[in-house]
N, C-alpha and C positions, 0 to 999 in steps of 0.2 A: 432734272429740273425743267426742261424746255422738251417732253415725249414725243410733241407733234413733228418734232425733225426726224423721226424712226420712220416715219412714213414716205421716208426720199428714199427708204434700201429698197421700195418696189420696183419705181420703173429701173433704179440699177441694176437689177436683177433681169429685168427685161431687158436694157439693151445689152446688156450682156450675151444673154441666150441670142439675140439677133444679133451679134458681131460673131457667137460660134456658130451660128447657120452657115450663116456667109461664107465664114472659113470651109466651111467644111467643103461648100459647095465651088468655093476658087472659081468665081467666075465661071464664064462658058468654056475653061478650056479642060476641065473633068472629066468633061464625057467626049473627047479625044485621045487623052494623056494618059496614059497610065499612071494610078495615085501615086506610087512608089515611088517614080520621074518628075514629079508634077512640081513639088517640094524644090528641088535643085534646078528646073529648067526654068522658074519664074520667079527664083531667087535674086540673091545680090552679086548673081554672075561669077561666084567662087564656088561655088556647089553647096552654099549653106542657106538651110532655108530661113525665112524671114520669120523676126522674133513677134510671137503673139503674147500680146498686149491687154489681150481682154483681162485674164487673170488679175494682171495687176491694176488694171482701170478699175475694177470692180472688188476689190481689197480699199485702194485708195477711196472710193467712194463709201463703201461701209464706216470705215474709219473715220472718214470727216462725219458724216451724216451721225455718228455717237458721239464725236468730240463735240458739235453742235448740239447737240442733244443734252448735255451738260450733267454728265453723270457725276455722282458727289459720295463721298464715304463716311466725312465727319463735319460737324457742328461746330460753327464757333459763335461767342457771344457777339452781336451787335446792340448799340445802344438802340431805344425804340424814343422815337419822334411821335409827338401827340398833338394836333391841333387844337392851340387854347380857343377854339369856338366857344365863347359863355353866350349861355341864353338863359335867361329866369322868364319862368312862366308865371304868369299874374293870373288867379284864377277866380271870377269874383263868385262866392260863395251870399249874397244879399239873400234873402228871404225871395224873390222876383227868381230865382231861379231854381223855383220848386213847381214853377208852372210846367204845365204839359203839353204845352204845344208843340215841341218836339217829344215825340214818344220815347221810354218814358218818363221822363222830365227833363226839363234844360241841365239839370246836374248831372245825370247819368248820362246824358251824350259828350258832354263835355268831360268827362271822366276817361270814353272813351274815348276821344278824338286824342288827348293830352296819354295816353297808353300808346295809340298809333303812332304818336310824335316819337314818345321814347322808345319804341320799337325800331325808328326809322335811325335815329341818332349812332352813330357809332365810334365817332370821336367827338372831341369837345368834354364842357361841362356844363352842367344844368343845372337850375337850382329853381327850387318850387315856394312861392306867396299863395298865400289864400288870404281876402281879404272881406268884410263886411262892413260894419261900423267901427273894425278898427282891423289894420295889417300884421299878420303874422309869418314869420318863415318856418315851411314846412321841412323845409331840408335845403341845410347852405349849398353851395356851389359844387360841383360833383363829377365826377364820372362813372360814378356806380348810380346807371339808371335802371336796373334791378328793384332796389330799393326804392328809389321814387313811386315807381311802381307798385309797391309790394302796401306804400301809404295810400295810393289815390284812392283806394274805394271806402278808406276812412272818413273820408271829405264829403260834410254834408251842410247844408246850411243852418241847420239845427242844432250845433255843434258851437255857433259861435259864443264868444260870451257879449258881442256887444251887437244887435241889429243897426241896421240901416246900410249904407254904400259910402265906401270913402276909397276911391280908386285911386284917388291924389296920392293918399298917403301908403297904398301897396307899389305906387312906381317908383316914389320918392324912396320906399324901403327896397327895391330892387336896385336902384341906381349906387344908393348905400352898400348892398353887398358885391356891387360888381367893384367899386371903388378900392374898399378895404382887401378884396383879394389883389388888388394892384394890376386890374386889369380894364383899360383905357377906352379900348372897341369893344363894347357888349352889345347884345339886344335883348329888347324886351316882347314879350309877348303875350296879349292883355287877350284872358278869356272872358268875354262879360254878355250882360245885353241892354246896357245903356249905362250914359252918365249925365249929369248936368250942365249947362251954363258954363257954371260956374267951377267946374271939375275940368270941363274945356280949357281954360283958361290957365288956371293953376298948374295943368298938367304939362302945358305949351310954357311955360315957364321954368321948370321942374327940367326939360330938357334942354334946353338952347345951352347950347355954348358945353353939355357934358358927355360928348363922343357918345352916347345910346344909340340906337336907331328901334325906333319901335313900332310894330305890328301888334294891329289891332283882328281879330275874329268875334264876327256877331254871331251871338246865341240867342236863337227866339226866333219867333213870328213877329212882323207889323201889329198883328191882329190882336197875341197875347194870347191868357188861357189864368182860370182862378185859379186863385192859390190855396192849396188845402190846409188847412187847420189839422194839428196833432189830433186833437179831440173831435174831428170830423166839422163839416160845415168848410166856409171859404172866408177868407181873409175881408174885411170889409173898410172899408174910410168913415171919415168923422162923421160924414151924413149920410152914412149906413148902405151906401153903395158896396157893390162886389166889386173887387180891384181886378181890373184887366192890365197889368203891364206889358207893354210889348215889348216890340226890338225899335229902340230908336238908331235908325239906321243915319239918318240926317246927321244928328251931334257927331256919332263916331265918323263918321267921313270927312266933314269938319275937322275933326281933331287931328285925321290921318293927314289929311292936307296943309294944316298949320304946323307939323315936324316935321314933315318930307315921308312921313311913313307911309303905311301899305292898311287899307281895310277891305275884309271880303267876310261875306255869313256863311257860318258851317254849311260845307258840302257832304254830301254824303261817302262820296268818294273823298281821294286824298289830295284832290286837286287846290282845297283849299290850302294847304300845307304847302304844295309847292310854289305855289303863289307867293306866299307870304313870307318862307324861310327860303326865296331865291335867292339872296342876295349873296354871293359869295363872300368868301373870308378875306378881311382886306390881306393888300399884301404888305405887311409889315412885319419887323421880328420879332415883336412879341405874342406873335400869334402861332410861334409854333413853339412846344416845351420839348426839354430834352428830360425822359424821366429817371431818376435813378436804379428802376429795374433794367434787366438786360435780355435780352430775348435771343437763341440760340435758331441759327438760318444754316441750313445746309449750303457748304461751299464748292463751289463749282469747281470742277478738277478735270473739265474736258481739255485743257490746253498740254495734259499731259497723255492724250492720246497722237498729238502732232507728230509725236519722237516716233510714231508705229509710222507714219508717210515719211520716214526719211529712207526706211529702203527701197519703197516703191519708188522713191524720185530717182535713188540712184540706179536701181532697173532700166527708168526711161531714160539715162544719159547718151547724149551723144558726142562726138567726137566734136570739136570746133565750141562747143556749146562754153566751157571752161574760160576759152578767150573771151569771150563775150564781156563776159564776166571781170574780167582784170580790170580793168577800167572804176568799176566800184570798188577796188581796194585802195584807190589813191585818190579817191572823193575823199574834202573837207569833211571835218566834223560838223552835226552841225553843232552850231552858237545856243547857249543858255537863249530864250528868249525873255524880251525884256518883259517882264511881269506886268511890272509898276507900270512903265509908259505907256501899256498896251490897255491895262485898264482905266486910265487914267483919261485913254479918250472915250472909252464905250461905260464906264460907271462911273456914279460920284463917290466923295469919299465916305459917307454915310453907305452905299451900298456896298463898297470895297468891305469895310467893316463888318456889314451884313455878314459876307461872305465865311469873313476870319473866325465873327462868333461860332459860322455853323461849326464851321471848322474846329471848333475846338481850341482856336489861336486867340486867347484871351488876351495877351497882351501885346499883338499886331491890331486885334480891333480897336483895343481900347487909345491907340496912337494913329489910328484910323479916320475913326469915327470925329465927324465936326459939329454934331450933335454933341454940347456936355451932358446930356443925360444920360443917351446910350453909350458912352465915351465908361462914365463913371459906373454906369451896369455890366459892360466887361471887363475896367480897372476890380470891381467887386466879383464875377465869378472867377477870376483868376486871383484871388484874394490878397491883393493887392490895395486894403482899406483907407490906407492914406491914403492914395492917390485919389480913387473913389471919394472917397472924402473932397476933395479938391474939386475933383470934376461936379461933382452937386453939387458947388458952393456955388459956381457960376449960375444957376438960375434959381432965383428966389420964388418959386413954385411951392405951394405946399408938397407936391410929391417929391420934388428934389430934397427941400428941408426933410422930413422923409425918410427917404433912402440915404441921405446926408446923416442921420442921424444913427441907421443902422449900422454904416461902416463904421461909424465912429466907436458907436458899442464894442464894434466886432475888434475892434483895434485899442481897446483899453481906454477909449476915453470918455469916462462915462459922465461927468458934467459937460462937458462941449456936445456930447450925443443929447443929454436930457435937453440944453439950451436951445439943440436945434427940433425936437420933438416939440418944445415949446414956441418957436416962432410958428412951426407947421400950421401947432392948433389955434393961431391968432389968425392965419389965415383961412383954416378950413375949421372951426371949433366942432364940426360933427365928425370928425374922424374919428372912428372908434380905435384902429390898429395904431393910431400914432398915443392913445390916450393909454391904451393898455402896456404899450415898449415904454411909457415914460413914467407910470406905476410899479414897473417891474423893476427899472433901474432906480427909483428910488428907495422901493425896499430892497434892494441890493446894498443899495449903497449904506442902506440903514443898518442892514445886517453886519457889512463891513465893519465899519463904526464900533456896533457890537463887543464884535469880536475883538478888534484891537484894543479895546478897553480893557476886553476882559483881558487878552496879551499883557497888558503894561499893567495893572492889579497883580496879577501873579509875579511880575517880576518883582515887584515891590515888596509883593509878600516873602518871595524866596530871599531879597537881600535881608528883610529884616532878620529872616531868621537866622540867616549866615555870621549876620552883626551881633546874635544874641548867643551863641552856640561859644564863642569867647570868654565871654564875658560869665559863663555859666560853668565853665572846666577853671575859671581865675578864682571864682568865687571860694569854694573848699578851703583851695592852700592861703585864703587870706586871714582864713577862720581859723584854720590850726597854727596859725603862725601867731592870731593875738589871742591865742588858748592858752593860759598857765599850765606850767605844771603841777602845782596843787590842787587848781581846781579840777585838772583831770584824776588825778589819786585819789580825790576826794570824791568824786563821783563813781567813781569803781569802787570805793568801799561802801558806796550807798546800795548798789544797786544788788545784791546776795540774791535777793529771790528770784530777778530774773534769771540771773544767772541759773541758778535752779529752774527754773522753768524752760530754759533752753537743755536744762539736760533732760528731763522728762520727753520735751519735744523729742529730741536728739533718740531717747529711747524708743520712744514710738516708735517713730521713721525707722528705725531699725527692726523693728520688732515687725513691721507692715511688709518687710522685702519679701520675706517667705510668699507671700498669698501676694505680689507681683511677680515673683516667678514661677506659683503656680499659675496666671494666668499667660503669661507669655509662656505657656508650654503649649497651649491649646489654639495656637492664630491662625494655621490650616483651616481649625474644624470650622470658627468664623466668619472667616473668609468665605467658606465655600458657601455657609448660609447666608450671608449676604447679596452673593452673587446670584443663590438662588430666587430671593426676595427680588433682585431689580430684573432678572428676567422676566418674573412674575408680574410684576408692575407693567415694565413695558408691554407686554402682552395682552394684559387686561385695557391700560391703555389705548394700543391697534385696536382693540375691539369697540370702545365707545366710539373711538374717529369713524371707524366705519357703519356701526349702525348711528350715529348721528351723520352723516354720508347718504345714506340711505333713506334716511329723515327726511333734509333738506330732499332729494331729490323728489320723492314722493310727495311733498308740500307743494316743490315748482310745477311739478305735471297739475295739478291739482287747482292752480293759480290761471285764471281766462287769459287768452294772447288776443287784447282787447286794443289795437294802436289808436283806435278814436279815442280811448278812456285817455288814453297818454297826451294825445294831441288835446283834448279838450280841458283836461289843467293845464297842460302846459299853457294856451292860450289865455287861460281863465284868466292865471297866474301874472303873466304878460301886461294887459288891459287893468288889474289893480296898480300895479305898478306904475302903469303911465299915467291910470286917471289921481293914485298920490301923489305924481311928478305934476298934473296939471298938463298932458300934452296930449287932450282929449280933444274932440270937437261936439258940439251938440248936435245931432243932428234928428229933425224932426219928422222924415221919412223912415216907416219901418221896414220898407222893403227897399 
């Protein structure tokens, strides 16, 4: 795991070979002494010569230098940690971005610029607006920025179904999907090359007070560049001028400056990028996810090469060394340390909490945390929904009402969950997640209802019959009990011909057994042709499936993998929609 410590067995290996020089050479008294003598006469004065060390110096050091080195043989699962970074890119697609002042047009460099972004991203999630005379999402909130990618070069401004520039309404629809994912700290970032006044304004309103932070990038020249016409020629105004739009650089610096944000014009290099997405990730705990995949890390097993240095130590033992030593056998344990008091001076209780969620101690955070909200988000992942429940109640927030209502769900109570979905939406009425949890629980509840009805109908139905099933075995014997016996005698002498006709019958049915037991002589041979017939069948069957298999497959090859054609109903589709709802604006610029 760590290879670069392999590179400590050189010089050991070097001093090694220099402490057997040395040896060899015993100082200046060699070349006096004869070697034989040499060993015993500068010994430890008993005639035995002194014990060489290099060997084991140079074992112990290999050893460590591998144990360091962190050699591993099996895999275990670890949970993987993700940084909720959300950023929605706003990308304005107006007709003004079909000029060519950046080569070759403002759409195609910004196509590019917004690929090098997703190229650079490697955690977080991202989610893509394109916007004109009216805002679209191209793709919710994400981590597969693959795909983002795989759309961007669908993105054209010809595409849209409604002209003109409404950047209001792409932030406000960003601000919306960072919301409904339930996530608090987002950022925005607005590809464009201009806006108005009055978009100014709106947009500086749009943000105050809802945790965004937004980045702005200018596309364009000052200068501008005609707009080409599908049909050739250039785009022109009511009094027959050619339209030069530039980059209005003024308004958007403006804008940056009245939200605290950040404006810079495409760079060529990626400096503008790091500019503008410097801002790190706050630090807060909802900014990092724990995800329910599990990711398999080689485990470090160098601490079991330590047990290889316990003979080399005992090699280098010496006598006295042992006493040394006694003294830490009658040292104190040490004491648990005190957890609590010791975080208690260096974290608050919201960070203690912090801690416990990483931790996996759902229900130390949730008694932690002095925050009711994140109180009642770790009472909820340790599933714990009452108390959740509890803990949201204390702040009348539409996100607490909220989350208040989903534990409630999660916990069986589904009018007290729909009640508090409904105070939510009195406070925030565009919440789409709280609108749809409180649709869902009503046709739940409907479906309930349903069902129990249809429950108590059946049982109703089963007693009736129970109560009639009586009444229906009493009937008979009440009839032969007020039946005379004449008028039964009487009636058996009426009836001769049926009688006769049951014998006839009677003869039939007899006469019919023969040609039944000639067929039940033959149930093999039926048998078997039947079983031939449903193999046959099946057979013929497998065969349609597959060539109508084959069908279908040959049709989808055959079908264009066209994502503008998708994106451009899809959008079309959108814009009817809202402009039936009425939640259009007019706008009198066509680019």
């Amino acid at each position: 795991m760590r290879p670069e410590w392999l590179w400590a067995i050189v010089p050991a290996v070097f001093l090694a070979l220099l402490i057997w020089r040395l040896r060899q050479r015993s100082g200046s008294w060699s070349s006096v002494i004869d070697p034989r003598l040499l060993p015993y006469l500068i010994g430890d004065g008993e005639g035995k010569p002194q014990r060489n060390l290099a060997p084991g110096l140079l074992l112990a050091w290999i050893v460590a230098a591998l144990a360091a080195a962190g050699p591993s043989f099996q895999k275990i699962p670890q949970p993987v940690h993700q940084k909720q970074d959300a950023l929605v890119l706003v990308m304005d697609l107006s007709y003004s971005m079909m000029a060519a002042d950046l080569a070759p047009s403002r759409t195609d460099r910004a196509r590019q610029k917004l690929l090098d972004l997703l190229e650079r991203r490697r955690e977080g999630q991202t989610g893509l607006i394109a916007y004109a005379g009216d805002a679209h999402i191209v793709t919710p909130l994400t981590d597969d920025t693959p795909t983002i990618a795989n759309l961007l070069p669908a993105l054209d401004p010809t595409m849209m179904p409604v002209m003109g520039s409404e950047p209001a309404a792409a932030l406000a629809l960003g601000i919306e999907l960072l919301h409904s994912a339930g996530i608090r700290q987002g950022r925005l970032l607005l590809l464009t090359d201009g806006i108005t006044a009055a978009d100014r304004n709106e947009i500086a309103e749009l943000l105050r007070g809802s945790g965004v932070s937004l980045a702005i990038m200018g596309i364009g020249t000052p200068t501008g560049a005609p707009l080409p016409l599908p049909r050739g020629g250039f785009l022109k105004d009511d009094s027959g001028a050619i339209v030069l739009p530039g980059l209005e650089e003024g308004t958007l610096l403006d804008l940056a400056g009245d939200v605290g944000g950040r404006y810079m014009p495409m760079q060529i290099d990626d400096s503008d990028l790091d500019y503008l997405l410097a801002e790190g990730l706050l630090d807060l705990p909802e900014q990092t996810l724990v995800l329910e995949r599990a990711a398999d890390t080689w485990e470090d097993q160098g601490y079991l090469l330590v047990l290889l240095l316990l003979p080399v130590v005992l090699s280098l033992f010496r006598r006295g060394w042992f006493v040394c030593l006694l003294p830490l056998l009658f040292a104190p344990l040490p004491q648990p340390a005190q957890a609590g008091l010791w975080d208690d001076l260096w974290l608050t209780p919201d960070q203690q909490g912090q801690r416990a969620l990483q931790a996996q101690d759902h229900e130390a955070a949730a008694h932690l945390f002095d925050n009711p909200d994140w109180a009642g988000t770790a009472a909820y992942r340790g599933g714990d929904y009452a108390e959740a429940a509890k803990k949201f109640n204390d702040e009348g927030s539409a996100d607490a009402l909220y989350n208040r209502g989903n534990a409630l769900a999660r916990a069986g109570q589904l009018d007290a969950a729909m009640e508090a979905y409904r105070k939510s939406l009195q406070l925030q009425p565009d919440r789409q997640d709280a609108r749809d949890n409180l649709a869902l629980l009503e046709q739940l509840q409907q479906q309930q209802e349903q069902q129990e009805q249809q429950e108590s109908n059946q049982d109703q139905q089963q007693q009736g019959e129970q109560q009639q099933q009586p009444q229906q075995g009493q009937q008979p014997e009440s009839e032969q009990q007020n039946q005379q016996p004449g008028d039964s005698a009487s009636e058996q002498q009426q009836q001769p011909p049926d009688q006769q006709q049951q014998g006839e019958d009677q003869q039939d049915a007899n006469s019919s057994q023969p040609e039944n037991a000639r067929e039940q002589q033959e149930p093999e041979d039926a048998d078997g042709q039947q079983q031939d017939q449903l193999n046959q069948a099946i057979a013929e069957a497998q065969q349609e499936d597959l060539e109508r298999d084959q069908a279908m497959e040959q049709w989808l090859r055959r079908v264009p993998d066209d994502p503008s054609g998708l994106l451009r109903q899809k959008f079309r589709y959108e814009s009817q929609q809202r402009q039936q709802q009425g939640n259009t604006k007019d706008d009198d610029t066509y680019w």
